[in-house]
C-alpha positions in Angstrom: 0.0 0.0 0.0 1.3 3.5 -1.1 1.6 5.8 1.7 0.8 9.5 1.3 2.7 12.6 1.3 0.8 13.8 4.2 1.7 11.3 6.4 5.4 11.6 6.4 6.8 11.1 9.7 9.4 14.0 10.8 13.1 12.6 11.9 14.6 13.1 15.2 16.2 17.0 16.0 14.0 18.0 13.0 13.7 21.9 11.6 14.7 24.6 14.3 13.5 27.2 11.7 10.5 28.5 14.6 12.9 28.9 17.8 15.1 30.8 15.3 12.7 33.1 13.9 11.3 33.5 17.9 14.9 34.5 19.1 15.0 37.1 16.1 11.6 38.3 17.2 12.9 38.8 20.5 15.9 40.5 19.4 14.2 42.6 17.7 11.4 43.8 20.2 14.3 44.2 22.7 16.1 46.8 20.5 12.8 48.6 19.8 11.9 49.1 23.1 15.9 50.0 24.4 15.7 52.8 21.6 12.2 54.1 22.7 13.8 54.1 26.2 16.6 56.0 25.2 14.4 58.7 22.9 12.0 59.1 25.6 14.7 59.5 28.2 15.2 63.1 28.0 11.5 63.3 28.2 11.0 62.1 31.5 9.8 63.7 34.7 13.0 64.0 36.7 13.9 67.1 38.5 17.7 66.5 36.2 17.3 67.2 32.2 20.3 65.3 30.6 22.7 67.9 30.7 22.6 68.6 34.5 20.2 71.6 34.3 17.3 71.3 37.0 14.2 70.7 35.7 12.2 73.2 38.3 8.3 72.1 36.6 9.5 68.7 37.8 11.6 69.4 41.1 8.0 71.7 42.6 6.2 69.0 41.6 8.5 65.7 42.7 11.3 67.6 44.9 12.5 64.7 47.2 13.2 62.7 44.3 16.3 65.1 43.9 18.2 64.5 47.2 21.3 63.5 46.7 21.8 64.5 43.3 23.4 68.1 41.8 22.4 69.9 39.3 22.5 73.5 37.5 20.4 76.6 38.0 20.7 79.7 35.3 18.8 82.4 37.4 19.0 86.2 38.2 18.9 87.2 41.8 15.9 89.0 43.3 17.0 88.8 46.7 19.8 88.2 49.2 18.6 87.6 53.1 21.3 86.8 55.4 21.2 85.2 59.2 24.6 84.7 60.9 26.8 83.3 58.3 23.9 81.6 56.2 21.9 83.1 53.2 18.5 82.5 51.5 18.8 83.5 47.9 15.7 84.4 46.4 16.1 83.8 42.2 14.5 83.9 39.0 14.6 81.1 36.8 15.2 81.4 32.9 11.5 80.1 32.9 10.5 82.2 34.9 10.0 80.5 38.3 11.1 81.6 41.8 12.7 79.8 43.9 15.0 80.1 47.1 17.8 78.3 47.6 20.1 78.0 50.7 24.2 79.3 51.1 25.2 77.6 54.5 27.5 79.5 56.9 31.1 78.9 56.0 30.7 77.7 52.3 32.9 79.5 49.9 32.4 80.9 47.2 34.4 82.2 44.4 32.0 85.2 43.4 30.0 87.1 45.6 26.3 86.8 45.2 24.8 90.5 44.5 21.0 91.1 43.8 20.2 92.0 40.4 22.6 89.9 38.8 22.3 86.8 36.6 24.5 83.3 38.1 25.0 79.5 37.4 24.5 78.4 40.5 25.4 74.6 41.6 23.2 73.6 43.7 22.8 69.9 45.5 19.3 69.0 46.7 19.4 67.9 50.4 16.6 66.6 52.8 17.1 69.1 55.8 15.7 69.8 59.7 14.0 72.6 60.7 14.0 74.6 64.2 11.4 72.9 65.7 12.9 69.5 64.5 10.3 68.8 61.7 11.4 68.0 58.0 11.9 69.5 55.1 12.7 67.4 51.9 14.3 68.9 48.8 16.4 71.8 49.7 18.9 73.6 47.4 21.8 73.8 48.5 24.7 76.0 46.7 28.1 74.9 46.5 29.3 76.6 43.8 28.3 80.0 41.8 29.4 81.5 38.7 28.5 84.7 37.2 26.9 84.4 33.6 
């Protein structure tokens, strides 16, 4: 009896043609999705933009999740208030947002800070202690100021 062409049995270790063309599927999605990561990076909402400037739409909005890191500030000076040796430096933003950020006692600086004039300030975001021994999360700290 003739058999039919249908009925063929397959040998042992037979094609590997569908994991290979699942492994290249996989590849594939892997390197779409790592390049959507990496275009989307720069879009994310961080206080840090890639190239160190602070994001301030993002730090009001998710401050504490800068501590610990340092960034850049372009900003004009609107005000100067000193206690003891420390300073609260009121600024303007390029995008126009105000926001104060602390000189400790004893840190020094290479330029005097003067009202009215524009700085690119280095600031690091700390988690701090107040007076009365409550918290405060996300303070700017300067460590180093240049004038612009």
């Amino acid at each position: 009896m003739a058999r039919s062409s249908g009925s063929r049995r397959r040998k042992k270790g037979g094609s590997s043609a569908p994991v290979v063309y699942v492994s290249v599927a996989v590849a594939v999605l892997a390197v779409v999705a790592l390049l959507i990561f990496i275009i989307n990076r720069g879009e994310d909402d961080s206080p840090a933009a890639r190239n160190g400037q602070l994001k301030v739409e993002n730090y009001i909005k998710r401050g504490s999740s800068a501590v610990g890191n340092t960034y850049q500030i372009k900003a004009s000076v609107m005000d100067v208030h000193s206690h003891g040796g420390s300073r609260l430096v009121e600024i303007l933003t390029e995008d126009h947002h105000h926001l104060g950020i602390y000189v400790p006692a004893g840190t020094s600086l290479a330029t005097n800070i003067r009202k009215g004039m524009d700085y690119v300030f280095t600031v690091k975001c700390a988690n701090g202690m107040q007076a009365d021994g409550s918290s405060v999360k996300g303070i700017l700290i300067v460590v180093d100021v240049e004038a612009s």
